[in-house]
C-alpha positions in Angstrom: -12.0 56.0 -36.4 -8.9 54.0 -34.8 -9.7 56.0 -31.5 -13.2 54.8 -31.4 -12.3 50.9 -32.3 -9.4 50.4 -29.5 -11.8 50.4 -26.9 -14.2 47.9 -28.7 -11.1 45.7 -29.1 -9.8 45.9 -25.8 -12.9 44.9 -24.7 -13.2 41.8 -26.7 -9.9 41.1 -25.1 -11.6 41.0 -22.1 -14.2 39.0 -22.6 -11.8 36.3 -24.1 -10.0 36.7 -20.6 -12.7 36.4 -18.8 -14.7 33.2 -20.8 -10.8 31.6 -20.2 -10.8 32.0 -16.4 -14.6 30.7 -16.0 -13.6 27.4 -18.2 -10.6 27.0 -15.9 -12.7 27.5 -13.0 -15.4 25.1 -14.0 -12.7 22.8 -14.9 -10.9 23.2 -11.4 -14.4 22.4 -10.0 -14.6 19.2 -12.0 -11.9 17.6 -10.5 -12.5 18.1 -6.7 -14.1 15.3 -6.4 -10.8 13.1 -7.2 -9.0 15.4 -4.9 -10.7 14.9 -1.6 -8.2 16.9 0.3 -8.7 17.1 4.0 -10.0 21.1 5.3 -7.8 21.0 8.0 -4.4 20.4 5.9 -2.4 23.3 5.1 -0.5 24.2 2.0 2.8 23.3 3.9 1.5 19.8 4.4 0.3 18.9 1.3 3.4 19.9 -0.4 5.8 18.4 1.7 3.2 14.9 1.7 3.2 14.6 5.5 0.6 13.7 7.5 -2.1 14.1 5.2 -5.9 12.3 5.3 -8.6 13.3 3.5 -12.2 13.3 4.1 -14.7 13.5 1.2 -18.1 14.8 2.5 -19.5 15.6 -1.0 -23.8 15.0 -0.9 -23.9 11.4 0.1 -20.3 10.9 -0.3 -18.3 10.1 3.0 -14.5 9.1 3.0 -11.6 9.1 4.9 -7.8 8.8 3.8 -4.6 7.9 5.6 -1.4 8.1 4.1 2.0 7.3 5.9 3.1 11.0 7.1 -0.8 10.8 9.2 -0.3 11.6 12.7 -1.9 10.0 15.7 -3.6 13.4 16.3 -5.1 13.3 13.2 -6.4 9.6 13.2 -8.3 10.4 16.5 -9.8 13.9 14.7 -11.2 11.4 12.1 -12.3 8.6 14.2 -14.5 11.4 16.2 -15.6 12.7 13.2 -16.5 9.4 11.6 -18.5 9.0 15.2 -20.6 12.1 14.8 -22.1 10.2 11.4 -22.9 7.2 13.2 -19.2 5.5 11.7 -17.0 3.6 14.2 -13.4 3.4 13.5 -11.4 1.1 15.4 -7.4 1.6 15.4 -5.3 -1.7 15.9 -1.4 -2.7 15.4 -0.7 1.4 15.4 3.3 1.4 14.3 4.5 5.1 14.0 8.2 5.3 13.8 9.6 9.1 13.2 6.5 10.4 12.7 5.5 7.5 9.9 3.3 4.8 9.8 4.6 1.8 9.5 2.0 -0.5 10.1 -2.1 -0.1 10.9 -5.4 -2.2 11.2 -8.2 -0.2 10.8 -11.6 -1.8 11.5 -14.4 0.1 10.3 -18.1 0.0 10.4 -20.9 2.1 9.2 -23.6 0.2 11.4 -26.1 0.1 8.4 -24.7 -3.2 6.7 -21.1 -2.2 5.6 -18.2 -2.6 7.4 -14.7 -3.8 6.8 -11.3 -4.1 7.8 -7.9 -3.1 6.1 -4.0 -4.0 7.5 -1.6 -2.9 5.9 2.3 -2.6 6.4 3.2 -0.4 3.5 0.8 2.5 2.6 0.9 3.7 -0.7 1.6 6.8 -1.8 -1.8 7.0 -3.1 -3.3 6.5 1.1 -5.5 4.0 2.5 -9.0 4.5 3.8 -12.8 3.9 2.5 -15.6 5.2 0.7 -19.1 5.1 1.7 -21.5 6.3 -0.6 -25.3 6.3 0.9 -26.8 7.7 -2.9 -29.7 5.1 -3.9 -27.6 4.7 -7.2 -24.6 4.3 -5.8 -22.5 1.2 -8.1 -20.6 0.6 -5.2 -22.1 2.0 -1.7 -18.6 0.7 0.5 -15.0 0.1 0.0 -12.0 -0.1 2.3 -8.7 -0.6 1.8 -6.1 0.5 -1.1 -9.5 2.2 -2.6 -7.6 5.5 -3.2 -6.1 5.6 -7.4 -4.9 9.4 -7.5 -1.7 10.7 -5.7 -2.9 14.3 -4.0 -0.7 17.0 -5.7 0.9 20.3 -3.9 -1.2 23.7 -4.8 2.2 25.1 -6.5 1.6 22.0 -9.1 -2.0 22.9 -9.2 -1.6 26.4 -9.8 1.5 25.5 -12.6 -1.4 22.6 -14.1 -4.1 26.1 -14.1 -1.6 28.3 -15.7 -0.7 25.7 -18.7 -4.2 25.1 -18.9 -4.8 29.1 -19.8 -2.2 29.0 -22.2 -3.4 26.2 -24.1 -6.7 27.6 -24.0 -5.5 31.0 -24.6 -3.9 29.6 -28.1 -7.1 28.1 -29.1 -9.6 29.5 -31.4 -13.1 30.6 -30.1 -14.6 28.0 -32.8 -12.0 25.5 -31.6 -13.2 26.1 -27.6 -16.9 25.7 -28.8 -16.6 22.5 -30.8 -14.7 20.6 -28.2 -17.0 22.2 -25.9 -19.8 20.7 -27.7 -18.1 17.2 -28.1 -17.2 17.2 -24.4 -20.7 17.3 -23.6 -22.5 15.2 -25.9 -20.0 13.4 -27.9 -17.8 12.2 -25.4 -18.1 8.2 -24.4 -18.2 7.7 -20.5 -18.0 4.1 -19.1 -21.0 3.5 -16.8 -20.4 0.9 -14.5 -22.8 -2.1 -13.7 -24.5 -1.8 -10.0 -23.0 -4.1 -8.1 -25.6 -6.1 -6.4 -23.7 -8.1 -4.1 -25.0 -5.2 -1.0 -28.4 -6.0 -2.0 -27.5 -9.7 -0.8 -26.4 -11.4 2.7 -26.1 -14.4 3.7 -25.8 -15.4 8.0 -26.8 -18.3 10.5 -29.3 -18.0 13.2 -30.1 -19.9 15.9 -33.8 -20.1 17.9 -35.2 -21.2 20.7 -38.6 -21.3 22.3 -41.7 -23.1 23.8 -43.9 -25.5 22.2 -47.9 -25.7 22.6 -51.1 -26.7 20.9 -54.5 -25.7 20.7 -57.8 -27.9 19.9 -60.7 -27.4 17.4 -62.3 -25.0 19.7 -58.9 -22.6 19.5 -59.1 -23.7 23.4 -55.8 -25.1 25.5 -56.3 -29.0 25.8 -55.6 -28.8 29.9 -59.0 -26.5 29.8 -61.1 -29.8 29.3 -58.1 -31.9 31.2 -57.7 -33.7 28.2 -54.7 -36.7 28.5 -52.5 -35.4 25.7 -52.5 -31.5 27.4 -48.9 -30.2 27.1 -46.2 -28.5 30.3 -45.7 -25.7 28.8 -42.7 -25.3 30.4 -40.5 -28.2 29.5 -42.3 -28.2 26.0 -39.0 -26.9 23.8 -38.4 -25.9 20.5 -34.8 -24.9 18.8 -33.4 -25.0 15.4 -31.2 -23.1 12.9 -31.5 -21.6 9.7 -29.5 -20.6 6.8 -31.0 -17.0 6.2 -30.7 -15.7 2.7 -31.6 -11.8 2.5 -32.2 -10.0 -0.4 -32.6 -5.9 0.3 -35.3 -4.7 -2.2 -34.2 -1.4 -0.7 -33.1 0.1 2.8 -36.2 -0.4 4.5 -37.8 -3.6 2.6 -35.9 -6.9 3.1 -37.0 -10.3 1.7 -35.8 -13.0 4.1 -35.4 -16.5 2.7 -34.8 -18.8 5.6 -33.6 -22.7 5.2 -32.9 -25.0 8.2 -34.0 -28.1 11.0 -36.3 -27.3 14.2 -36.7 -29.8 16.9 -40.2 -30.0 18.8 -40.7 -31.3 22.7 -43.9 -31.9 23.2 -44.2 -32.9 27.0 -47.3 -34.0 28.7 -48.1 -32.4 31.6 -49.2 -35.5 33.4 -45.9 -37.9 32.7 -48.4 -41.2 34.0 -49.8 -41.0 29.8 -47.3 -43.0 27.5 -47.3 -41.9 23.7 -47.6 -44.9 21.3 -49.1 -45.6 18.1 -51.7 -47.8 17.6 -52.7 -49.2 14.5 -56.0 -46.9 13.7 -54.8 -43.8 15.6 -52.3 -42.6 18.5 -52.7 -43.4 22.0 -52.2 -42.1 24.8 -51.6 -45.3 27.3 -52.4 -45.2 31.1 -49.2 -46.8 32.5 -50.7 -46.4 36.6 -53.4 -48.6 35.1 -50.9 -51.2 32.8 -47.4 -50.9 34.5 -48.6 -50.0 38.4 -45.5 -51.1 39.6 -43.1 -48.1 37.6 -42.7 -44.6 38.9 -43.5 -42.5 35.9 -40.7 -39.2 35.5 -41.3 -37.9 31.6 -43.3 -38.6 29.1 -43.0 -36.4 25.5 -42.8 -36.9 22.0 -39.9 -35.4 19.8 -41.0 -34.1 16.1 -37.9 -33.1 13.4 -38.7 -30.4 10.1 -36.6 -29.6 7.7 -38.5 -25.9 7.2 -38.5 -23.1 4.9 -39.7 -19.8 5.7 -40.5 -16.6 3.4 -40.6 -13.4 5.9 -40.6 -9.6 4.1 -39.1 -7.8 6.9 -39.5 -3.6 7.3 -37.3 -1.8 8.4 -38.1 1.8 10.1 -34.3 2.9 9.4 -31.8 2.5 6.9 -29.5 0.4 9.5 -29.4 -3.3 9.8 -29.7 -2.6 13.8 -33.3 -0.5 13.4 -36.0 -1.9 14.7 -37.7 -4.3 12.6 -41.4 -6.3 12.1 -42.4 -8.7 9.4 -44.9 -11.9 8.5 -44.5 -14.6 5.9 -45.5 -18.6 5.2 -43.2 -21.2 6.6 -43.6 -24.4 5.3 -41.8 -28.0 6.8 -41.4 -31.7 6.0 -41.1 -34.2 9.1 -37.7 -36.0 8.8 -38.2 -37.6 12.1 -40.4 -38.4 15.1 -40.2 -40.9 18.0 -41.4 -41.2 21.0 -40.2 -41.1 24.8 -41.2 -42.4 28.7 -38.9 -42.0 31.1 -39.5 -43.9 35.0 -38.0 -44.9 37.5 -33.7 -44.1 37.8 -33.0 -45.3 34.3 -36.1 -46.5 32.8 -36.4 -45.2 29.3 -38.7 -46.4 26.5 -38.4 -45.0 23.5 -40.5 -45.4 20.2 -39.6 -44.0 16.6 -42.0 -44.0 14.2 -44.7 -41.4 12.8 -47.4 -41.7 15.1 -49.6 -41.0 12.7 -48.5 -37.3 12.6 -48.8 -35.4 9.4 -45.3 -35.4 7.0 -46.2 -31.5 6.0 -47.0 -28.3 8.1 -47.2 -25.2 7.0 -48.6 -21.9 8.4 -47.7 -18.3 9.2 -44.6 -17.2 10.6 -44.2 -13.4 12.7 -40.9 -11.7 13.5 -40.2 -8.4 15.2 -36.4 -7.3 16.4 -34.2 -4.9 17.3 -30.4 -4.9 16.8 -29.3 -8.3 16.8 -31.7 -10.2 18.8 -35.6 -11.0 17.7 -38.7 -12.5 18.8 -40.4 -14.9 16.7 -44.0 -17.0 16.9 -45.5 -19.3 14.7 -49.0 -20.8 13.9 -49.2 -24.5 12.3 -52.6 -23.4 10.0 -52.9 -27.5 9.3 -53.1 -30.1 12.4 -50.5 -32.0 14.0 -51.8 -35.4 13.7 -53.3 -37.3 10.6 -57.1 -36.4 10.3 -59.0 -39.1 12.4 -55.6 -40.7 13.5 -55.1 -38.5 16.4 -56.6 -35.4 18.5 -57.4 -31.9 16.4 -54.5 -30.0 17.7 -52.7 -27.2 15.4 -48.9 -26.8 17.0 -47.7 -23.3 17.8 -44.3 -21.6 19.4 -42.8 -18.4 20.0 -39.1 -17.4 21.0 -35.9 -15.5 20.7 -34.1 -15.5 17.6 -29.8 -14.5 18.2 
C-alpha cells in the first residue's frame, strides 16, 4: 500500500507546483501594464537605468517615456514611431551632457484634439513622457508631463519579487489561496475614477469674413428689375468674430455654440442713391436730381449684430483637422446702424439711426471645413427692413471662417 500512494502524493505535489506557477504568472501579467518597458531595451539597460523610454502600445493605450540616461538615438526612434500613428513629437532645448539629459522641451501633438508640451530641467527617476488613451471610456484620454508614478525595476529584482512571491504562496493553505482568491475578485474595493469631461469641452476665437447680398420677395436679385437699393456685390462686406464654445457629444458629433459681433456693408451699386430715413419708410434719395452740383463716390449703409449661433457639426474622422459639415439657427440683435455718402475729395455724410430696419434677425446658418480653415453662408429667414417701412429684402452672406 505505501508503494501505490507515493505516486498519488507526488503527484498532488505537482499540481500544487503547478497551480503556484500559473498564479504567479497571471499575477506577473497583471502588472505589465504599470511596467511599460520599452521592446527594444535590454536587460543590461534596464538594470544599470540608462537610457531607458518606454512605449505602452497596450489596445488603445499609446505612451512614450524618457528618463535622463535616454539617448538621442533613441528620442528620434520614438519620434518616428510616434509619426507612423499620426503623433508629432517636437524636440526643443535638447541638453545631453555625458550621455544625460539635462534639460528637454518636448512638444507633442496627437492631431485629434490633444496636444501638450512638457520642459523640464530635472527628470525624475520615475521619466517623463505622455499617455494617450483613444478607449471611448477612457477617464483621462491625454497627459504629458511628470505622468509616470512607478520607478521601472531591473529583471534580477523581478525575478527575486517572483521567487518571494512562490514562497509566500507556497506556505499558504489551498483554502487560504481560494478565499483570498475569492475576496480578490469580488470583495476587493477599487476606486473608479470620475470621467473627466474637460476633453469633451473647448473653447477658441474665430474670425470671418465674407460678402453681403439681398434678395427680394420673388427670391430674385434686386439689380434684375434695376431696382435703386440693388447691392455691388463686391464692395458689399461682412466680418465679425465669435467666441466658439464646443461641446464633443463624441468624436464625430460636435455641438458648436458660437457668441460674437458681425458688421454688414451694404453698398449700392449705383453710388448717385443716398440712404436716409424718412418718417413712414426709408429712402433712397436721388442726389443728381437734389445735389447736381456733388460728384457722388460711395454710398452704403453699415448694420452691427450681436449674434448667436447653434451649428451640430460632423465630423467624418476622429481628428479635429477631418473634414467637416454642419447647419444650425443663428439668431442676432442690431446694436447699431447708420448710414454713409461719400462725394467729392472729402465729402462724407453720415446718418446713425435705425432706418427703419428690423432690431432681430434670425435664420439658418451652413458650415463646411477642413483643417483649420472653413466656409460659411447664411440666410436671414425674416426681412431686413421693418414690414412696410422699407423694400422686401431677406440679407444673405457667405465666407471663410480662420
Amino acid at each position: 500500500m505505501r508503494g501505490c500512494s507515493m505516486p498519488s502524493l507526488k503527484n498532488k505535489l505537482d499540481m500544487k507546483r503547478i497551480n503556484q506557477i500559473a498564479l504567479v504568472i497571471a499575477l506577473a501579467l497583471l502588472s505589465l501594464p504599470g511596467m511599460a518597458f520599452n521592446s527594444k531595451s535590454d536587460s543590461s539597460k534596464l538594470e544599470g537605468m540608462s537610457s531607458v523610454a518606454s512605449e505602452l502600445n497596450l489596445g488603445k493605450v499609446y505612451s512614450v517615456r524618457i528618463f535622463k540616461n535616454t539617448t538621442r538615438e533613441e528620442l528620434e526612434e520614438y519620434k518616428q514611431d510616434a509619426a507612423e500613428k499620426n503623433i508629432t513629437i517636437v524636440y526643443e532645448n535638447l541638453q545631453i551632457v555625458d550621455g544625460k539629459i539635462e534639460a528637454i522641451k518636448m512638444k507633442v501633438n496627437c492631431n485629434d484634439g490633444f496636444s501638450g508640451v512638457v520642459t523640464v530641467t530635472e527628470i525624475p527617476a520615475s521619466g517623463i513622457g505622455f499617455i494617450r488613451d483613444y478607449s471611448e471610456d477612457a477617464a483621462v484620454p491625454f497627459q504629458i508631463g511628470k505622468v509616470f508614478q512607478n520607478t521601472p525595476v531591473t529583471y534580477s529584482e523581478m525575478e527575486a519579487e517572483v521567487e518571494e512571491e512562490e514562497m509566500e504562496e507556497e506556505s499558504k493553505s489551498w483554502g487560504d489561496q481560494f478565499e483570498e482568491g475569492f475576496d480578490t475578485a469580488f470583495n476587493k474595493e477599487s476606486k473608479v475614477n470620475k470621467k473627466n469631461r474637460k476633453d469633451r469641452y473647448s473653447h477658441e476665437f474665430e474670425f470671418l469674413i465674407g460678402l453681403n447680398n439681398y434678395l427680394n420677395e420673388d427670391n430674385q436679385f434686386p439689380d434684375n428689375d434695376n431696382a435703386v437699393y440693388s447691392i455691388d456685390p463686391i464692395t458689399s462686406w461682412t466680418y465679425g468674430i465669435n467666441s466658439v464654445h464646443e461641446v464633443k457629444v463624441n468624436p464625430y458629433i460636435r455641438f458648436n455654440f458660437q457668441f460674437g459681433l458681425q458688421w454688414y456693408n451694404f453698398a449700392l451699386a449705383d453710388n448717385k442713391y443716398q440712404i436716409v430715413k424718412g418718417e413712414q419708410e426709408v429712402g433712397f434719395i436721388d442726389t443728381s436730381v437734389t445735389r447736381p452740383d456733388i460728384n457722388p463716390d460711395r454710398s452704403k449703409m453699415n448694420i452691427t449684430y450681436l449674434n448667436v449661433n447653434f451649428v451640430p457639426m460632423i465630423y467624418t474622422g476622429k481628428s479635429s483637422s477631418s473634414f467637416r459639415f454642419g447647419a444650425g439657427p443663428y439668431a442676432g440683435y442690431r446694436i447699431g446702424s447708420k448710414s454713409k455718402f461719400k462725394y467729392d475729395d472729402d465729402g462724407k455724410d453720415k446718418i446713425k439711426n435705425n432706418l427703419h430696419l428690423n432690431n432681430w434677425r434670425y435664420g439658418l446658418k451652413a458650415q463646411i471645413g477642413w483643417k483649420g480653415v472653413d466656409l460659411f453662408a447664411t440666410y436671414d429667414l425674416n426681412p431686413l427692413f421693418i414690414e412696410n417701412r422699407g423694400p422686401e429684402l431677406n440679407a444673405f452672406s457667405f465666407g471663410i471662417i480662420f
